[in-house]
Backbone as JSON Lines, residues from 0, in Angstrom:
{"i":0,"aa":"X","n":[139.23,57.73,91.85],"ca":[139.06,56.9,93.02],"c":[137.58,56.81,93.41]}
{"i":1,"aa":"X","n":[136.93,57.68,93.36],"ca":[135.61,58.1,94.1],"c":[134.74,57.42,92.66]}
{"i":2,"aa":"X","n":[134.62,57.52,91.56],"ca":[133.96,56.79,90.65],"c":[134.6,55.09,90.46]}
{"i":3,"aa":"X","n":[135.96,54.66,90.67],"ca":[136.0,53.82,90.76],"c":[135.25,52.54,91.57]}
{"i":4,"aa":"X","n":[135.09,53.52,93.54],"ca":[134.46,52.53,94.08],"c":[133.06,53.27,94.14]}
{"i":5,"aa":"X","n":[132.24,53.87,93.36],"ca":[131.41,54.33,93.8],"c":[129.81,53.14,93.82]}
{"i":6,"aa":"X","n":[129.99,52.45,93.23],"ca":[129.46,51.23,93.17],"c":[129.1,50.53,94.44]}
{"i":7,"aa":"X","n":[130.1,50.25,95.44],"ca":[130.16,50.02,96.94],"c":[129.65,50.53,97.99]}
{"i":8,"aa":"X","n":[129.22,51.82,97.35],"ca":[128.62,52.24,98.22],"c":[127.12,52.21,98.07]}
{"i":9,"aa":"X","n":[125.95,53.27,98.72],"ca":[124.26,53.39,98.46],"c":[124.44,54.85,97.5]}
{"i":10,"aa":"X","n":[125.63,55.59,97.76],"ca":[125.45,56.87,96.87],"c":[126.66,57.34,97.13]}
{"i":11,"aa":"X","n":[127.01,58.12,96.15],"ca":[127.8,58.98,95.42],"c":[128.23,59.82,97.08]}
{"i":12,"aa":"X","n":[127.41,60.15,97.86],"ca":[127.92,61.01,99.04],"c":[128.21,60.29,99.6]}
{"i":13,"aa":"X","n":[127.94,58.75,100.07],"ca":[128.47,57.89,101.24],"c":[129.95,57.38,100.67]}
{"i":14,"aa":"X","n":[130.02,57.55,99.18],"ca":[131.19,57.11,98.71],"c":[132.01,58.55,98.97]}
{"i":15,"aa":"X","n":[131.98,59.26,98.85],"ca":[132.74,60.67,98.87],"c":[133.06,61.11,101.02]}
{"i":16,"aa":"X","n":[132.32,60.16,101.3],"ca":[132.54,60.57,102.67],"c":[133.32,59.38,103.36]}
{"i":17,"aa":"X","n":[132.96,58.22,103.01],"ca":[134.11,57.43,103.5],"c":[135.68,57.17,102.84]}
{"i":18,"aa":"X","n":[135.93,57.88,101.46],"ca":[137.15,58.1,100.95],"c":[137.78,59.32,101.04]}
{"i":19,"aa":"X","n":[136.83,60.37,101.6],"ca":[137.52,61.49,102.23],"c":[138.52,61.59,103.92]}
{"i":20,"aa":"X","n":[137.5,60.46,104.28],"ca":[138.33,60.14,105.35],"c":[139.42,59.08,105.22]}
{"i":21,"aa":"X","n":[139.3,58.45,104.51],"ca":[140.92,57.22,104.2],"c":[141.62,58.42,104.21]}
{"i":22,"aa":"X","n":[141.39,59.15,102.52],"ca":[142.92,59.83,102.36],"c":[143.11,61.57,103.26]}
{"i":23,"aa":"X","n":[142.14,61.78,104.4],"ca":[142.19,62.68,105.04],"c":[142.07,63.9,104.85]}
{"i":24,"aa":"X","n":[140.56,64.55,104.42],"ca":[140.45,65.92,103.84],"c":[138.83,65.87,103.65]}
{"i":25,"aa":"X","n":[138.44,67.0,103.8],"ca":[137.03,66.98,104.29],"c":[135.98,66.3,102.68]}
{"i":26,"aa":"X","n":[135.1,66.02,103.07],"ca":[133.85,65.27,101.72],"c":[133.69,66.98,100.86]}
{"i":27,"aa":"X","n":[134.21,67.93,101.35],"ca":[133.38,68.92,100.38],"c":[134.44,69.19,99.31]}
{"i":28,"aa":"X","n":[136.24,68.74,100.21],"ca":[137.15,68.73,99.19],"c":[137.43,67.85,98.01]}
{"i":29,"aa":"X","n":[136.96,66.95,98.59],"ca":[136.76,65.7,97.55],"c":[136.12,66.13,96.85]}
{"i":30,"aa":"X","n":[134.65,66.45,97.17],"ca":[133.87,66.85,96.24],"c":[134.24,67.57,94.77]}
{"i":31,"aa":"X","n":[134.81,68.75,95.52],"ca":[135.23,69.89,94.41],"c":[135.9,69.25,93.57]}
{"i":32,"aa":"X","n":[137.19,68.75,94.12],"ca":[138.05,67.81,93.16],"c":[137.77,67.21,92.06]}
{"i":33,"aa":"X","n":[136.87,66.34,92.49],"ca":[136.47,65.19,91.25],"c":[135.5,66.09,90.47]}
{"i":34,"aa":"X","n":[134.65,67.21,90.96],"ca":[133.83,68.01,90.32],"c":[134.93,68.37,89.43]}
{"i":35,"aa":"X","n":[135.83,69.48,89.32],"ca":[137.15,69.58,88.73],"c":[137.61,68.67,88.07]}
{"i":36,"aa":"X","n":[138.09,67.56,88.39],"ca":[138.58,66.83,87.62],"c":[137.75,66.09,85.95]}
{"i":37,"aa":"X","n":[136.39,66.17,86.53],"ca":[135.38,65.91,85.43],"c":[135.83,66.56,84.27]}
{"i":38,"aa":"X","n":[135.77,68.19,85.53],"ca":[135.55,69.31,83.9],"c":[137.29,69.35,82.91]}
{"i":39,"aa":"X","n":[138.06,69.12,83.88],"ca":[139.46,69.09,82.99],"c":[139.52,68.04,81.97]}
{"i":40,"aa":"X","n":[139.1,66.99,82.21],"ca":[139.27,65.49,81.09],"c":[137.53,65.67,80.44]}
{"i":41,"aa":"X","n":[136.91,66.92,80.64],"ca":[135.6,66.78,79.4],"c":[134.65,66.01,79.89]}
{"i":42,"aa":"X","n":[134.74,65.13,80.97],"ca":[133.35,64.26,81.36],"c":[132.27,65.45,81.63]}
{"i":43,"aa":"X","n":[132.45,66.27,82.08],"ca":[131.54,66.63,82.68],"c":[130.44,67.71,81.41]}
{"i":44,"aa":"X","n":[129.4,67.38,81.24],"ca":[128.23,68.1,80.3],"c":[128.22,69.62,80.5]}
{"i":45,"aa":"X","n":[128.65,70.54,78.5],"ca":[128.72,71.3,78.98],"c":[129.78,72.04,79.78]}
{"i":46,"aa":"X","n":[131.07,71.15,80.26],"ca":[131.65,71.86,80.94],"c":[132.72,73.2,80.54]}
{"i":47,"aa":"X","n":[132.56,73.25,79.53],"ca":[133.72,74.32,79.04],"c":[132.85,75.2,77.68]}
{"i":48,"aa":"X","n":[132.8,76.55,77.69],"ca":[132.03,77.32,76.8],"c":[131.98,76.91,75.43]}
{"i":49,"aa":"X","n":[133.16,76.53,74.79],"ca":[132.89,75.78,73.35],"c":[132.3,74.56,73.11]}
{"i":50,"aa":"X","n":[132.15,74.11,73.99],"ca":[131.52,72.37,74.31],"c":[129.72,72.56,73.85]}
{"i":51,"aa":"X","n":[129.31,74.54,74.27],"ca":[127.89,74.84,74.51],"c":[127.44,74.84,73.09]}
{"i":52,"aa":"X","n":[126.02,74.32,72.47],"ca":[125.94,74.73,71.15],"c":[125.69,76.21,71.09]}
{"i":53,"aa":"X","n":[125.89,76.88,69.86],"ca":[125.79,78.21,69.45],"c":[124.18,78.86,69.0]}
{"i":54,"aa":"X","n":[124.11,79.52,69.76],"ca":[122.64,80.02,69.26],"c":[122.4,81.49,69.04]}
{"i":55,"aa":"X","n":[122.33,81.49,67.38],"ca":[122.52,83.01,66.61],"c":[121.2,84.01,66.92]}
């Protein structure tokens, strides 16, 4: 949701703060969420220890 309209907004926090209030739960929960949600579906760089390259 929050990357969908994030476009509409001036930034990534004005988007996270006016869709925290539609669906009712504070901008820091949102936050975490989609932070989370990155790392479960792999968007996010890095996010999971095998993803890291190996250095012998």
């Amino acid at each position: 949701m929050v990357s969908d309209n994030e476009g509409e907004y001036v930034s990534r926090s004005a988007a996270m703060l006016s869709i925290s209030q539609k669906v009712g739960c504070s901008r820091d929960s949102l936050r975490i969420g989609v932070k989370q949600h990155g790392t479960d579906i792999g968007n996010r760089e890095h996010s999971k220890p095998y993803n890291r390259p190996v250095i012998y």
